[in-house]
py3Dmol code that shows the C-alpha trace and the ligand (Angstrom):
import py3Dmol

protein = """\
ATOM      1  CA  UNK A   1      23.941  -9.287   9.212  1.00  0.00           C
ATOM      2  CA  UNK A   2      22.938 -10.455  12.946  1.00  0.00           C
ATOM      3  CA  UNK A   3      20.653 -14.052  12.357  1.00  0.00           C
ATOM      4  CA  UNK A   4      17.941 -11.986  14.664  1.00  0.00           C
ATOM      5  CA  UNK A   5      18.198  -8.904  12.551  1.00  0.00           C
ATOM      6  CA  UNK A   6      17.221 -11.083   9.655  1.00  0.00           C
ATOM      7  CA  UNK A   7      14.445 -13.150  11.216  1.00  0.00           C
ATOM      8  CA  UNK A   8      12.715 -10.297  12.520  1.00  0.00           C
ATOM      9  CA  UNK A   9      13.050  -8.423   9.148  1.00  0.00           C
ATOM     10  CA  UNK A  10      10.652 -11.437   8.015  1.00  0.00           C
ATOM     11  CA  UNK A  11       8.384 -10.981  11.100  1.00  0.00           C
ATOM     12  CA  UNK A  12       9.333 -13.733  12.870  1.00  0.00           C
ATOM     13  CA  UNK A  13       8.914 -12.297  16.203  1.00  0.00           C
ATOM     14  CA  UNK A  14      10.319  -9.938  18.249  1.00  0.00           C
ATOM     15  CA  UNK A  15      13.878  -9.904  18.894  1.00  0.00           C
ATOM     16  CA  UNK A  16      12.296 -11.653  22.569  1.00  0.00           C
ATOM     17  CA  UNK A  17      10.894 -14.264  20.872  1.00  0.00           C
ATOM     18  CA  UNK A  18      13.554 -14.955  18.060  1.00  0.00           C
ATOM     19  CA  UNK A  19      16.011 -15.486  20.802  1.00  0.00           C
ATOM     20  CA  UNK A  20      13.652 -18.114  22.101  1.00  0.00           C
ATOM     21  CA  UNK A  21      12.683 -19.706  18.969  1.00  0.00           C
ATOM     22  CA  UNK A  22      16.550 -20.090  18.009  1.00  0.00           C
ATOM     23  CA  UNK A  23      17.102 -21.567  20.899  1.00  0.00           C
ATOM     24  CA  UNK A  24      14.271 -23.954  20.751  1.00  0.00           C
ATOM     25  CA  UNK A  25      16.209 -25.292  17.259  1.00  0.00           C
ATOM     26  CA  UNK A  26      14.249 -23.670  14.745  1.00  0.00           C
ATOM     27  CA  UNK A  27      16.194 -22.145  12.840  1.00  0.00           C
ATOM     28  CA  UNK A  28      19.025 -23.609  10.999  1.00  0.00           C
ATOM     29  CA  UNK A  29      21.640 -22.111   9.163  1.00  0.00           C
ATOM     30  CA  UNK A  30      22.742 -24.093   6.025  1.00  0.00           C
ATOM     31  CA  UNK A  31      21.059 -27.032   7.491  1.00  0.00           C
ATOM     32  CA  UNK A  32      22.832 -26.819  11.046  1.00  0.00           C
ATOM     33  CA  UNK A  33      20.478 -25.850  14.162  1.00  0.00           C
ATOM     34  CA  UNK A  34      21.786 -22.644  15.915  1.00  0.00           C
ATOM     35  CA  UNK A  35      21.314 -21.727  19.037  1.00  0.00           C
ATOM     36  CA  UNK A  36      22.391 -18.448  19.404  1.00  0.00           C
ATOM     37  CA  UNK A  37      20.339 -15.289  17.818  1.00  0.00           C
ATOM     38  CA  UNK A  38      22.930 -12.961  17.472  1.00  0.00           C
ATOM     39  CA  UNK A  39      25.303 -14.907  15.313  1.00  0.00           C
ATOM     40  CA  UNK A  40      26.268 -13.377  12.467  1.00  0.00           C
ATOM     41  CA  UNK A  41      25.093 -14.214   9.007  1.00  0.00           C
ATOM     42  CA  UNK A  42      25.702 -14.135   5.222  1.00  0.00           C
ATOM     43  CA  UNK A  43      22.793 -13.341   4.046  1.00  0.00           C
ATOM     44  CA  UNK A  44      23.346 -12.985   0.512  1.00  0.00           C
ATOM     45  CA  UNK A  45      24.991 -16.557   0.716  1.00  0.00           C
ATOM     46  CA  UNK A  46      23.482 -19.107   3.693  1.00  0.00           C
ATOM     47  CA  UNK A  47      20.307 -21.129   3.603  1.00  0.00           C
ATOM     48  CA  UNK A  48      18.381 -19.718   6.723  1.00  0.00           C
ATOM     49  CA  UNK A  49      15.476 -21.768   7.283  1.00  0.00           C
ATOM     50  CA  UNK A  50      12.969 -21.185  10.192  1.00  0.00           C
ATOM     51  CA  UNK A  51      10.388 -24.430  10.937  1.00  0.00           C
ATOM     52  CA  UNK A  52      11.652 -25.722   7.763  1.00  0.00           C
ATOM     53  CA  UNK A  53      10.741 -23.067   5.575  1.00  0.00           C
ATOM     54  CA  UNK A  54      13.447 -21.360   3.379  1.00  0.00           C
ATOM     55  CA  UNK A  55      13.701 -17.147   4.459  1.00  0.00           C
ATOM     56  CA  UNK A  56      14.980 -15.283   1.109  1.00  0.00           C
ATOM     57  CA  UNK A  57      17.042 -12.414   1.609  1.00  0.00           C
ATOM     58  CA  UNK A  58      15.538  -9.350  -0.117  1.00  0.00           C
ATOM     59  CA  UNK A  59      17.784  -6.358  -0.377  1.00  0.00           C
ATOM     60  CA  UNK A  60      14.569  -4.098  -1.024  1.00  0.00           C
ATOM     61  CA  UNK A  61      12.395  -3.184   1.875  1.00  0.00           C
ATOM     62  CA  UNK A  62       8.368  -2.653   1.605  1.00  0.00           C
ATOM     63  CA  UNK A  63       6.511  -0.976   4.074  1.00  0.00           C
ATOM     64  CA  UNK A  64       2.347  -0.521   4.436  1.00  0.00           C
ATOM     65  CA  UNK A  65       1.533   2.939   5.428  1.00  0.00           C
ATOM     66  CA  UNK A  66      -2.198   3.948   6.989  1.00  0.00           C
ATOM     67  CA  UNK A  67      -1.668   7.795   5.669  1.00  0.00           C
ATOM     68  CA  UNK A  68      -3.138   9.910   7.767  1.00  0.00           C
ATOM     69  CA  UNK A  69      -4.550  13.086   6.543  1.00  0.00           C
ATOM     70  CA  UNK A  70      -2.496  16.078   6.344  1.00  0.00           C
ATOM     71  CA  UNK A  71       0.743  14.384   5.572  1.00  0.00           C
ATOM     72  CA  UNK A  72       2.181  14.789   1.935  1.00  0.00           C
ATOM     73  CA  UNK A  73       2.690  11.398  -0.702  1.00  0.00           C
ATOM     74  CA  UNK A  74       6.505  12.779  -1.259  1.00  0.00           C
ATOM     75  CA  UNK A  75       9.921  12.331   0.234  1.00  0.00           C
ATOM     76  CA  UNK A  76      10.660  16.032   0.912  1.00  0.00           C
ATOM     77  CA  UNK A  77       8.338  19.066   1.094  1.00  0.00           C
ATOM     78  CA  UNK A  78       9.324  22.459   2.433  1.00  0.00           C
ATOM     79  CA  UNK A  79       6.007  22.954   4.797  1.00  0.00           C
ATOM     80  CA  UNK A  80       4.215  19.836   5.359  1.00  0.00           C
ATOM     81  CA  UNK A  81       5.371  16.398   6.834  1.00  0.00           C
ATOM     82  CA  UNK A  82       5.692  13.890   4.201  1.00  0.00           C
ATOM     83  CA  UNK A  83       4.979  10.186   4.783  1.00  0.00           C
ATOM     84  CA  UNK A  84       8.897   9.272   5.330  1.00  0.00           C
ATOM     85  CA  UNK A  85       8.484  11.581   8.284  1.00  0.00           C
ATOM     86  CA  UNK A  86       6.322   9.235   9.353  1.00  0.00           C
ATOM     87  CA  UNK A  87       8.654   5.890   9.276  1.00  0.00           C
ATOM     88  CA  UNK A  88      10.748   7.373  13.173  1.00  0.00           C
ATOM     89  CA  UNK A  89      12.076   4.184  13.526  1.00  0.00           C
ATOM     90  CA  UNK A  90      13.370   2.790   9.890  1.00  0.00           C
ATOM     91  CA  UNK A  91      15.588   3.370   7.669  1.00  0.00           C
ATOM     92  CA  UNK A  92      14.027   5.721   5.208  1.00  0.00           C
ATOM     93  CA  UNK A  93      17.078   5.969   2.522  1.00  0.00           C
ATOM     94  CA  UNK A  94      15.917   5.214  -1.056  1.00  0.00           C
ATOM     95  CA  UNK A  95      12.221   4.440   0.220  1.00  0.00           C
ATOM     96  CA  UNK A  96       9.429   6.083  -1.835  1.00  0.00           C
ATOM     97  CA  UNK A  97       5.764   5.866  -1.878  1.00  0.00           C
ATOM     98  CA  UNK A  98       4.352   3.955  -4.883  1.00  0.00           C
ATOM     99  CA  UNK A  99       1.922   6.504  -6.187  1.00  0.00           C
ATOM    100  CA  UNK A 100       0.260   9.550  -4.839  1.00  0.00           C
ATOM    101  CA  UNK A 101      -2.724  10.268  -2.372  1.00  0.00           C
ATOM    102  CA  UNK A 102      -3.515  13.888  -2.320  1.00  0.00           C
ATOM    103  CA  UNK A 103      -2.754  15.291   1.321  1.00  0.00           C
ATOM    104  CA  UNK A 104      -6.343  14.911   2.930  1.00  0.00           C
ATOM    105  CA  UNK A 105      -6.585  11.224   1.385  1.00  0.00           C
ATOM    106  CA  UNK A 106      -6.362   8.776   4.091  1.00  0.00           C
ATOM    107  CA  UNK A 107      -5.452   5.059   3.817  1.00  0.00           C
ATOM    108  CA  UNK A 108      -3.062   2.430   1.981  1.00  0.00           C
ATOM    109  CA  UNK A 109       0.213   3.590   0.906  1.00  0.00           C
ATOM    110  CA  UNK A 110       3.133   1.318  -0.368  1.00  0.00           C
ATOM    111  CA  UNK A 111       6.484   2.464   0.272  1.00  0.00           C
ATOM    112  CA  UNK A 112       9.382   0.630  -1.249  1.00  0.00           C
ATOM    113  CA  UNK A 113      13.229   0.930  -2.475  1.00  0.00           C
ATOM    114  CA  UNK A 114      12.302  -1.688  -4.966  1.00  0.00           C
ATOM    115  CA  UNK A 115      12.005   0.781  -7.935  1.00  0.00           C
ATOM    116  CA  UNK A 116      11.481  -1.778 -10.209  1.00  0.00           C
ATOM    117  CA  UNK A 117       7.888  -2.676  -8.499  1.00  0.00           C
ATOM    118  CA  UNK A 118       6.721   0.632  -8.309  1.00  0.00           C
ATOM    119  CA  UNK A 119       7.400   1.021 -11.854  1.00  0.00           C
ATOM    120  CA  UNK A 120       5.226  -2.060 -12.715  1.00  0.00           C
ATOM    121  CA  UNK A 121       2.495  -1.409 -10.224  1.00  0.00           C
ATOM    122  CA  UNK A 122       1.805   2.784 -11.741  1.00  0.00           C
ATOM    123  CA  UNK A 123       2.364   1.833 -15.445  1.00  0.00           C
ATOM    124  CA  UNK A 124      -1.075   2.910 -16.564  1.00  0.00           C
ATOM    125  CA  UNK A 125      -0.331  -0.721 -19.283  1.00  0.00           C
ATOM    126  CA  UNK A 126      -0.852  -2.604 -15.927  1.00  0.00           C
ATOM    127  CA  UNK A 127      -4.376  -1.261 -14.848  1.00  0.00           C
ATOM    128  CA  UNK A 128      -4.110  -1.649 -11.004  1.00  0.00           C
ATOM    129  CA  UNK A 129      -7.008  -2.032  -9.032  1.00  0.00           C
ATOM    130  CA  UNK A 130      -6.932   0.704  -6.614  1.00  0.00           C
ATOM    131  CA  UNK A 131     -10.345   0.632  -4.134  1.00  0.00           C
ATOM    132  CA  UNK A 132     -11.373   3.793  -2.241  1.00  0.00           C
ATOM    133  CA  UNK A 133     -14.158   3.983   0.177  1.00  0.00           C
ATOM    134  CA  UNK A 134     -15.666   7.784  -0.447  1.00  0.00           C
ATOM    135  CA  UNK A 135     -18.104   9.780   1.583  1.00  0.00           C
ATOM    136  CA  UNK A 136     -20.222  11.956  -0.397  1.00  0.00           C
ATOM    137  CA  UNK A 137     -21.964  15.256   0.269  1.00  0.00           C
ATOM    138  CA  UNK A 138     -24.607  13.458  -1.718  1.00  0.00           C
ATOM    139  CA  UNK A 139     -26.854  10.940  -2.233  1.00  0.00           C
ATOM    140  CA  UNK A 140     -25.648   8.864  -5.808  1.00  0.00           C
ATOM    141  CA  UNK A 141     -28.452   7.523  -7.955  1.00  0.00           C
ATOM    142  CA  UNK A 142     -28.393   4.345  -9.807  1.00  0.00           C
ATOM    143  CA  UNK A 143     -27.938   6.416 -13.228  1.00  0.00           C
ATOM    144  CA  UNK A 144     -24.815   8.081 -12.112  1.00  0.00           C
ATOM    145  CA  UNK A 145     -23.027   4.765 -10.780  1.00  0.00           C
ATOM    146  CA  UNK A 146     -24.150   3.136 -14.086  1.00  0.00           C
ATOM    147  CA  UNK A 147     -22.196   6.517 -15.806  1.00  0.00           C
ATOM    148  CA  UNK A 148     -19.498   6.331 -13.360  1.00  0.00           C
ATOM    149  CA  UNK A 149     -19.282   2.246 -13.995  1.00  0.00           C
ATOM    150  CA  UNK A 150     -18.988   3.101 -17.758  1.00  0.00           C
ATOM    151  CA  UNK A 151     -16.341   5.918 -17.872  1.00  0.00           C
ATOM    152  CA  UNK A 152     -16.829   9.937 -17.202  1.00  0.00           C
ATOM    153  CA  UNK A 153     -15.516  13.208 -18.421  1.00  0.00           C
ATOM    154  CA  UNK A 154     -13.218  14.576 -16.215  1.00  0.00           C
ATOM    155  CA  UNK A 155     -11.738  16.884 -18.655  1.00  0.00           C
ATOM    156  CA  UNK A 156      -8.958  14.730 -19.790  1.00  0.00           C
ATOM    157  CA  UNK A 157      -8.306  14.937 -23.564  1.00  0.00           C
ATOM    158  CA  UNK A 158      -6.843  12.395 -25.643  1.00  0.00           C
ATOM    159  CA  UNK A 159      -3.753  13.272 -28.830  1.00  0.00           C
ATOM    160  CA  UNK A 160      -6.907  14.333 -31.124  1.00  0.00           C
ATOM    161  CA  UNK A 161      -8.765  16.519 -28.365  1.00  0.00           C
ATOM    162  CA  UNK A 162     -11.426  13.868 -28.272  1.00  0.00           C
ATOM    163  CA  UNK A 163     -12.562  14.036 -24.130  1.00  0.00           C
ATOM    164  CA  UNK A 164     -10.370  11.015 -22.728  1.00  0.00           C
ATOM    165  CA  UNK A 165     -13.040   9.368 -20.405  1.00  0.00           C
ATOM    166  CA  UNK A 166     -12.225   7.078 -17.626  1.00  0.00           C
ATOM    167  CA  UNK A 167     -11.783   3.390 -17.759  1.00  0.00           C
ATOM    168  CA  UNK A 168     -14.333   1.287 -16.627  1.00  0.00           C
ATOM    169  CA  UNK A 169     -15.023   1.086 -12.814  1.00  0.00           C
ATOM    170  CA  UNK A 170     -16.740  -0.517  -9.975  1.00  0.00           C
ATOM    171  CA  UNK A 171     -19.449   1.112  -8.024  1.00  0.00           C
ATOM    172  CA  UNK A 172     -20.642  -0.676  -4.625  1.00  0.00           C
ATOM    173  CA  UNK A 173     -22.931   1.713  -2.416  1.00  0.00           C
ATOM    174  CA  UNK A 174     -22.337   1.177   1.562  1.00  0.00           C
ATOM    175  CA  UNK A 175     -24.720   2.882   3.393  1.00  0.00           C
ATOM    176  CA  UNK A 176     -24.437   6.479   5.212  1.00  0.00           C
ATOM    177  CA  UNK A 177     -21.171   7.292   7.379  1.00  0.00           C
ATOM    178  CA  UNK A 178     -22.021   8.581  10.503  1.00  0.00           C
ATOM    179  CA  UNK A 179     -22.774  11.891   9.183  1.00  0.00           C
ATOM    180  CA  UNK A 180     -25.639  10.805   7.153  1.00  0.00           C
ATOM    181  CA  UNK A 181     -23.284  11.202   4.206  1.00  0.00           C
ATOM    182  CA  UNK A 182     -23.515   8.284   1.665  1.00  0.00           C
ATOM    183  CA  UNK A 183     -20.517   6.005   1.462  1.00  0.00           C
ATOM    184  CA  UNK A 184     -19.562   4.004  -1.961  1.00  0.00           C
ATOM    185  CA  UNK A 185     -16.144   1.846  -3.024  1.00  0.00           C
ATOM    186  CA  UNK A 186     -15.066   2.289  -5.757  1.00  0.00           C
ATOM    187  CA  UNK A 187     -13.011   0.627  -8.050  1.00  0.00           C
ATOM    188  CA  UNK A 188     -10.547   2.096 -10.181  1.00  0.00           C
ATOM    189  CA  UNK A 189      -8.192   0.873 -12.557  1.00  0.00           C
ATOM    190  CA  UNK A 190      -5.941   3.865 -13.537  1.00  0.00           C
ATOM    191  CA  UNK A 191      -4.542   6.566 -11.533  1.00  0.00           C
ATOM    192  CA  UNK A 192      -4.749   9.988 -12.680  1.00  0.00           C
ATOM    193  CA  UNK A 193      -4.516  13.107 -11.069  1.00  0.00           C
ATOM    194  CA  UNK A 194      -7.252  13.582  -8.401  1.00  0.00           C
ATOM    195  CA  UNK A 195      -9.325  10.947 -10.166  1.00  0.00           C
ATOM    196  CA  UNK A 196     -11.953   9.837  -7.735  1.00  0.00           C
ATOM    197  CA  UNK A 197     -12.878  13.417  -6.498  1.00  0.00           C
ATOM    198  CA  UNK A 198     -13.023  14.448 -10.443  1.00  0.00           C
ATOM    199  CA  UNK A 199     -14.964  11.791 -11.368  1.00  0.00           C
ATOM    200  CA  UNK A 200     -17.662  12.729  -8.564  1.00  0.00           C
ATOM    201  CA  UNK A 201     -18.010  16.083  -9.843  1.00  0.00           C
ATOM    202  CA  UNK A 202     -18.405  14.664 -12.999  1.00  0.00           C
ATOM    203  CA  UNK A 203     -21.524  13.548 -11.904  1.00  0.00           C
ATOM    204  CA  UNK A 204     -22.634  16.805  -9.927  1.00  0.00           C
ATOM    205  CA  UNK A 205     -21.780  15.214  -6.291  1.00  0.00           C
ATOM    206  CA  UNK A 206     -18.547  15.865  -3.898  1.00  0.00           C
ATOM    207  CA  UNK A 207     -16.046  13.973  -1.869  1.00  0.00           C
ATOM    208  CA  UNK A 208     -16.118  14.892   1.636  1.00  0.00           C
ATOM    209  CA  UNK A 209     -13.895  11.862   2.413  1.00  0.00           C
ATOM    210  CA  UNK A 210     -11.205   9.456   0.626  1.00  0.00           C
ATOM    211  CA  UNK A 211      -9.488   6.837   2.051  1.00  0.00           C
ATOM    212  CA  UNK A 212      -7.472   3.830  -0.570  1.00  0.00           C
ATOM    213  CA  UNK A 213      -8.308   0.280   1.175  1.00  0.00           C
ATOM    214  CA  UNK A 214      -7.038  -1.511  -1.626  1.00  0.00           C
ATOM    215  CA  UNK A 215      -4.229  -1.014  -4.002  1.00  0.00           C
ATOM    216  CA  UNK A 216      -3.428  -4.393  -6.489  1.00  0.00           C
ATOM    217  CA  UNK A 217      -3.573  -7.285  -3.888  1.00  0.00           C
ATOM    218  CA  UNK A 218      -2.936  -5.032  -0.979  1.00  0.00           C
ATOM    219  CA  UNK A 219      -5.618  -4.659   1.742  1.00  0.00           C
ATOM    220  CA  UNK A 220      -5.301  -2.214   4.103  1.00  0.00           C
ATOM    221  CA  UNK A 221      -4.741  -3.727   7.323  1.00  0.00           C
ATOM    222  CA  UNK A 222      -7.437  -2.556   9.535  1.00  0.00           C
ATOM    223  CA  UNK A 223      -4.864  -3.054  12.511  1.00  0.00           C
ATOM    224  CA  UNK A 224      -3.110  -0.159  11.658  1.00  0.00           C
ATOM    225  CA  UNK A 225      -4.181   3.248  13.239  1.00  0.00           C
ATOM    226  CA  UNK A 226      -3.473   6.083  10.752  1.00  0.00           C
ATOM    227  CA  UNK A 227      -0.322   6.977  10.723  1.00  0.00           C
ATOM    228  CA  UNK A 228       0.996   3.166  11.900  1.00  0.00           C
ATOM    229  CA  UNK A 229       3.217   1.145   9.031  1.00  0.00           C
ATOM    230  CA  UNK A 230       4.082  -2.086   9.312  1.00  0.00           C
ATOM    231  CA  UNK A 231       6.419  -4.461   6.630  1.00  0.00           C
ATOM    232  CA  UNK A 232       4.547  -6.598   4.154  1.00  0.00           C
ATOM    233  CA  UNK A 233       4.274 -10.176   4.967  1.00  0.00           C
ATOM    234  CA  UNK A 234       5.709 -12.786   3.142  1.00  0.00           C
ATOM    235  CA  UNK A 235       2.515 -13.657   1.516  1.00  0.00           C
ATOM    236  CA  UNK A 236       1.457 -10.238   0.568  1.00  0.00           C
ATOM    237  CA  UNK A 237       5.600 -10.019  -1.447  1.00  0.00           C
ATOM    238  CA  UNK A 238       4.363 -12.890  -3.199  1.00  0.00           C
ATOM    239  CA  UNK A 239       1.032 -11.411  -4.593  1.00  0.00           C
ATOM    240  CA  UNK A 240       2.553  -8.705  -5.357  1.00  0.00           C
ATOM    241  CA  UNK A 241       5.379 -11.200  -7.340  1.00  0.00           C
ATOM    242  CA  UNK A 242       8.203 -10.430  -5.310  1.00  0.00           C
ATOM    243  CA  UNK A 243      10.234 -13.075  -3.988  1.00  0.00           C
TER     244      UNK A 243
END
"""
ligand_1 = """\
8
LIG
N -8.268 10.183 -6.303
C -8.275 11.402 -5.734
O -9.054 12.268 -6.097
N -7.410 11.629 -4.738
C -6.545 10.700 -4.267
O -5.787 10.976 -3.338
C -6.561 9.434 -4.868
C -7.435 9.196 -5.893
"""
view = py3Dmol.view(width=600, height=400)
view.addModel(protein, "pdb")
view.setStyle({"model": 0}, {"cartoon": {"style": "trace"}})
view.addModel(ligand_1, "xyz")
view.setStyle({"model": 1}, {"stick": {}})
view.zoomTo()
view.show()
């Protein structure tokens, strides 16, 4: 792999800058400043370190999507554009979204090769927080966040056809959107089909807007315009335990 290829895969700059930086000394290869960018690399193998700090080589790649509405959670659909339609510039093979958001949710979507992590991150053992910010058609009193905070009925049934209610959440009321339409987070910590806009019917009230700004110890970037990706930075790999 080309040294610049490498650095900017850890957001190290633009290709611009990393030709700059290397040949300021920054970057040494197996302890030997470089001063040429497009060198070419073992990655697998050399000890690439940039302002003395040692760059891993990950074979997967992890990308945070703003999903815009419209666009489908899947790799291939026959009539709508999925969110790998969205990625014009990468390499999509082998990249998936972790999870689902149905096509007019808006907002934080992992994508990743690393199969392993999405497996650990939708387990329903693992409970990841997932926030959502939701606009409702109505106003939510403090009895139905209390119900919604406890677990609801969303028609789920357990083995023994006992109703299998939600896990506990968090409820955190935001004002009114622009609309006049009241806006809540809330936290949940499963993931089952079309949870959030169940659980509001559950308690006689509506969705008229979802968008996930959390997902484990992901924030949404607020940088990105829906529809705009970027790579995960080195510190959000490491909360989510990759190295
Ligand atoms: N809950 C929903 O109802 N829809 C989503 O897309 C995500 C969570």
């Amino acid at each position: 792999m080309r040294l610049d290829k490498f650095l900017g895969d850890h957001n190290i700059g633009t290709r611009k800058q990393i030709k700059e930086y290397v040949k300021n000394g920054r970057c040494l290869v197996n302890g030997q400043p470089v001063k040429k960018s497009d060198i070419h690399i073992d990655e697998s193998n050399d000890e690439i370190t940039f302002d003395g700090k040692i760059l891993s080589f990950s074979k997967f790649h992890y990308y945070m999507l703003n999903k815009p509405d419209g666009v489908v959670s899947a790799t291939t659909d026959g009539r709508n554009k999925t969110v790998l339609d969205l990625l014009k510039t990468e390499n999509v093979r082998g990249l998936n979204p972790a999870g689902r958001l149905d096509i007019d949710t808006v907002g934080l979507l992992l994508l990743t090769d690393d199969g392993g992590l999405i497996h650990r991150l939708l387990s329903p053992k693992k409970h990841v927080d997932k926030t959502y910010e939701v606009h409702l058609e109505k106003d939510i009193s403090d009895d139905d966040i209390k119900l919604l905070e406890n677990g609801v009925d969303i028609g789920d049934k357990k083995d023994n056809g006992d109703p299998f209610l939600t896990l506990e959440a968090k409820v955190c009321k935001k004002g009114k959107d622009d609309n006049g339409n009241p806006v809540i987070h809330l936290t949940i910590h499963e993931g089952r089909f079309h949870q959030v806009k169940r659980m509001m019917e559950a308690i006689g009230n509506r969705v008229v807007f979802l968008k996930r700004i959390t997902f484990g110890p992901l924030v949404l970037d607020e940088n990105l315009s829906y529809g705009e990706y970027r790579k995960l930075t080195e510190d959000e790999l490491r909360k989510l335990g990759v190295e």
